[in-house]
C-alpha positions as CSV (number, residue, x, y, z in Angstrom):
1,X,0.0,0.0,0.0
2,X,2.8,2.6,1.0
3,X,4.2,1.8,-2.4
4,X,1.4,2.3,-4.5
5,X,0.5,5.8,-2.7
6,X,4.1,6.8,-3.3
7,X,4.2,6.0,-6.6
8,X,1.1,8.2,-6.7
9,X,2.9,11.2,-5.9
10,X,1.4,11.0,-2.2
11,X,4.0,11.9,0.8
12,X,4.8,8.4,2.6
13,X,6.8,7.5,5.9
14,X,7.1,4.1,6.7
15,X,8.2,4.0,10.4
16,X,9.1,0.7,12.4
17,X,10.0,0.1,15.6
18,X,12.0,-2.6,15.0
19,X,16.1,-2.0,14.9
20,X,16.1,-2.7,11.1
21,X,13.8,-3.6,8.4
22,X,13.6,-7.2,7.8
23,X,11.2,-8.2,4.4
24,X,8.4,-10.2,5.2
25,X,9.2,-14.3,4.3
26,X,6.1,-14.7,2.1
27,X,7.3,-12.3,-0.4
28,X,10.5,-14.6,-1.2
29,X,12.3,-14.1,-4.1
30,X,10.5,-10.8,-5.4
31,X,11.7,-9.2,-2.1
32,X,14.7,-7.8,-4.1
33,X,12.1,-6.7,-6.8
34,X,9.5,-4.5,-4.2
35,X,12.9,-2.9,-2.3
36,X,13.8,-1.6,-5.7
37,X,10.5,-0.4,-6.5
38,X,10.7,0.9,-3.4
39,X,14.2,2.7,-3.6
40,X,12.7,4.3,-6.9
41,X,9.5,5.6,-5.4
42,X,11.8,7.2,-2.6
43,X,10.2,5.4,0.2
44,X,12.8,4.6,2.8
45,X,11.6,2.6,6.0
46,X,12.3,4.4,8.9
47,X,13.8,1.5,11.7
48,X,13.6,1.9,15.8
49,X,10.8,4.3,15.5
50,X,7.4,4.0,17.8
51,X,4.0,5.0,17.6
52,X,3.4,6.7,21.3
53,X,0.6,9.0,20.9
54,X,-2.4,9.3,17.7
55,X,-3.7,13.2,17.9
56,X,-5.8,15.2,15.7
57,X,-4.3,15.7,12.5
58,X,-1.0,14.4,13.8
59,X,0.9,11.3,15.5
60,X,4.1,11.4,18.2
61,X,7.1,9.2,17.4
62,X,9.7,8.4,19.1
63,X,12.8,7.9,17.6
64,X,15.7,4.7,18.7
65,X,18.0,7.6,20.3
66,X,15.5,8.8,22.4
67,X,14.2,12.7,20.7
68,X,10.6,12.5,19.8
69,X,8.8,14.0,17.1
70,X,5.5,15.2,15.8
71,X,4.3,14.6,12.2
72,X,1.4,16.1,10.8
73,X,-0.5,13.6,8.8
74,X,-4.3,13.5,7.2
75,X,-4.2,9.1,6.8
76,X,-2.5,7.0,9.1
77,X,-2.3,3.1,8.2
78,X,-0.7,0.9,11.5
79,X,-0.3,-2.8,10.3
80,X,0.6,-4.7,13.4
81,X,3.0,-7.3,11.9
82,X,1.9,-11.1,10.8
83,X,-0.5,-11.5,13.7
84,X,-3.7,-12.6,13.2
85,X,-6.9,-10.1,14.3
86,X,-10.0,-12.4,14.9
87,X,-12.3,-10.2,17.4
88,X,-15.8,-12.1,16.0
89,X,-15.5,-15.7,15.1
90,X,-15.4,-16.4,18.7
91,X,-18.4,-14.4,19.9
92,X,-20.4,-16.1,16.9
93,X,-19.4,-19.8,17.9
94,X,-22.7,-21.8,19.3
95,X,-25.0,-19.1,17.3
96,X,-26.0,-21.3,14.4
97,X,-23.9,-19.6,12.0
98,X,-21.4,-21.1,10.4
99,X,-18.3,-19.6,10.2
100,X,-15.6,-19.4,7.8
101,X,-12.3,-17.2,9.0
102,X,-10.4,-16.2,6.2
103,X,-7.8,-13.4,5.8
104,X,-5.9,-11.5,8.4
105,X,-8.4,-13.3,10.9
106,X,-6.1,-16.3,10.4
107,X,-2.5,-17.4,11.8
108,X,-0.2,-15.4,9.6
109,X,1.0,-17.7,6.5
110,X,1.9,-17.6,2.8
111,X,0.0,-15.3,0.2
112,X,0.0,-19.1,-1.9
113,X,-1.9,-20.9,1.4
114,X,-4.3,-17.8,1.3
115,X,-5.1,-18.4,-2.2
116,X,-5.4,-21.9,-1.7
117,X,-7.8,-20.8,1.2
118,X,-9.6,-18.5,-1.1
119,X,-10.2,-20.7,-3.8
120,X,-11.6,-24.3,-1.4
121,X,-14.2,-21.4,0.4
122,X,-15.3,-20.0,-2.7
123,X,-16.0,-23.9,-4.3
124,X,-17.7,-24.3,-0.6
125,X,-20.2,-21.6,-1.0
């Protein structure tokens, strides 16, 4: 997503609070691919740098070394990592509906098992 908006013209800053940016497994061999897409579009992640407050119309970071900073920002997009976010498949066990969790709602795996996922519901319904 960051990519696309940059390549949009649209002012991106990927920030993570991790030491250094490590590509995702799933995306494999075309990792080398996206990080060159990415070095074109000029979007550079930002490592060792944590979300600590959401305001209006801007966010506080602060940085590895300790300074903090505010950025004014209209859109902010947070993706928690590969963990799975499942808050209704629970509640609706024991209801009578039957329940298919697909997606993010799932334990974090390949895009290929996802597809594969994708493709047995969608002969199921």
């Amino acid at each position: 997503m960051a990519l696309d908006l940059a390549r949009a013209g649209r002012q991106v800053r990927l920030l993570d609070p991790a030491p250094r940016f490590v590509p995702a497994a799933y995306i494999g061999s075309r990792s080398k691919a996206v990080l060159r897409w990415a070095e074109e579009a000029r979007l550079v992640t930002e490592s060792g740098v944590e979300l600590v407050e959401i305001g209006q119309d801007a966010i506080l970071v602060r940085h590895a070394d300790g300074r903090s900073e505010r950025i004014a920002c209209k859109v902010l997009a947070i993706a928690p990592g590969r963990v799975a976010h499942d808050p209704l498949s629970q509640a609706l066990l024991g209801s009578g509906i039957q329940v298919q969790v697909v997606g993010d709602a799932r334990k974090p795996r390949s895009y290929g098992n996802a597809i594969h996922e994708a493709a047995y519901l969608a002969r199921r319904i």
